[in-house]
N, C-alpha and C positions, 0 to 999 in steps of 0.2 A: 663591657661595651663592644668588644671583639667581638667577642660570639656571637653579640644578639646582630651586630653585622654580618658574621661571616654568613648566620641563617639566614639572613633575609637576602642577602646576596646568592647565595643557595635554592632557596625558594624563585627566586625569579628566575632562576636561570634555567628549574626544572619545568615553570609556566610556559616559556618561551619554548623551551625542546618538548613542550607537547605539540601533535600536531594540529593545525585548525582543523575546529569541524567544518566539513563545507555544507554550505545552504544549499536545500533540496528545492530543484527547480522543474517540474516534471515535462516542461518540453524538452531540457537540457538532457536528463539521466533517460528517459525512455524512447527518446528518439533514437529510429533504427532498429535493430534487433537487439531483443533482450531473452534471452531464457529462466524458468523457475519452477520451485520444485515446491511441492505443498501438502498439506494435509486438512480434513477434515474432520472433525470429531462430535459425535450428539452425543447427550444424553443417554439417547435410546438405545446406542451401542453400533451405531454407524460410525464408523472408520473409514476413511476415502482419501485414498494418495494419488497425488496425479503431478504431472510437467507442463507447463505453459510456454509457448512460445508465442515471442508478443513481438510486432508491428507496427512501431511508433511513426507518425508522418505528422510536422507541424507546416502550419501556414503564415505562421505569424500570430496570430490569435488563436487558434482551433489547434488542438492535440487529437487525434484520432487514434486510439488503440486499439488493435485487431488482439484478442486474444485468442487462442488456440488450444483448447485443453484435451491432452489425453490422460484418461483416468484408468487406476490398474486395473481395474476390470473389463478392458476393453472400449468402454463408452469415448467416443469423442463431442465436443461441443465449440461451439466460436460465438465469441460476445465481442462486441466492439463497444468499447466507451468511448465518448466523444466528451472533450475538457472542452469549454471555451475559457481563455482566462478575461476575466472582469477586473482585476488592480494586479496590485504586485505580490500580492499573498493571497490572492484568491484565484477560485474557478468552478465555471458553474458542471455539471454533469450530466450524463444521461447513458444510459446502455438500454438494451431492448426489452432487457427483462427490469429493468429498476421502475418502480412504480413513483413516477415525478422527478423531480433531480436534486441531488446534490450540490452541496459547496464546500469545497476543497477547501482547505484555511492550510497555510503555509506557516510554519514559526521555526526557524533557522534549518535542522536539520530531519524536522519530524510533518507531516504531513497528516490530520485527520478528517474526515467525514466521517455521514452515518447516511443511511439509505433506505426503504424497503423493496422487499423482493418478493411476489408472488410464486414460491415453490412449484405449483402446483397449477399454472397456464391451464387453461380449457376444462379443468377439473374444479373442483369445489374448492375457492383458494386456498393456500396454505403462505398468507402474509408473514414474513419475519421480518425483524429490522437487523441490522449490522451497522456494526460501530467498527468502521477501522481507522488503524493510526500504521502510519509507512515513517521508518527510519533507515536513514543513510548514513550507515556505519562506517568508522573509519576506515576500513579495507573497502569502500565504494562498493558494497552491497547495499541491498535494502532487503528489511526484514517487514514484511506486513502479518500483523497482529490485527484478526477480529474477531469480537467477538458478537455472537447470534442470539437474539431474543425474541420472545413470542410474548405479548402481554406483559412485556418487561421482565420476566423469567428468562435469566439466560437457560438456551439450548442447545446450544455448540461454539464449537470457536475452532480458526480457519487461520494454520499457519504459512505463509508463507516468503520465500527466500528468493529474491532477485538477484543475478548475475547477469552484467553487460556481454555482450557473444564478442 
């Protein structure tokens, strides 16, 4: 009867000296500057690494994201997403290139939407959708994971790594 006390007194006490995970609030973690580092990868054998540096301004309801990409091949680019948040776990979306909007779904530390994007503006389009999910790791990173499909075939997937400046 000792033991199975001492474990259970043991088990709690290593519950407790875990840290909490904290809830991802994306007015809270991306307002202000943030920097990131990422990657691209197709199918087709396109590779593409690039750094972000991001722009957070909240209103109270509105998230505004200025995003800033320089990619290793010299290309630069800027997209701005625009969050409005609709309840406590949600928000709606929209960026320049995203074809309609998104809704954010919040569930403790992980963040997903899915979207589409016309690759391929003023050209014959080139429609894909992404599925991402944003996690807020215990060192107060966030890792975003998506993944890119074309006719429901995935054709890439798009890592990347957030750190607060």
């Amino acid at each position: 009867m000792k033991a199975v006390r001492f474990v259970l007194i043991a088990a709690v006490g290593l519950v407790l000296a875990l840290p909490a995970r904290a809830e991802l609030l994306l007015e809270d973690w991306f307002l202000g500057k943030t920097r990131a580092e990422g990657s691209f990868s197709a199918i087709d054998g396109t590779h593409r690494r690039f750094t972000v540096d991001l722009t957070g301004t909240w209103d109270g309801t509105t998230l505004r994201l200025r995003e800033d990409f320089a990619y290793d091949d010299g290309e630069r680019d800027t997209k701005t997403w625009i969050f409005e948040k609709t309840s406590e776990r949600t928000y709606s979306g929209t960026r320049e290139d995203v074809i309609g909007t998104t809704t954010v779904y919040l569930a403790g530390n992980e963040a997903d939407f899915t979207y589409r994007v016309d690759l391929a503006p003023g050209e014959e389009p080139n429609i894909v959708r992404f599925f991402d999910k944003l996690v807020l790791n215990r060192d107060g990173t966030i890792t975003n994971t998506a993944l890119v499909t074309k006719f429901g075939v995935p054709v890439a997937r798009v890592e990347v790594n957030f750190e607060r400046d």
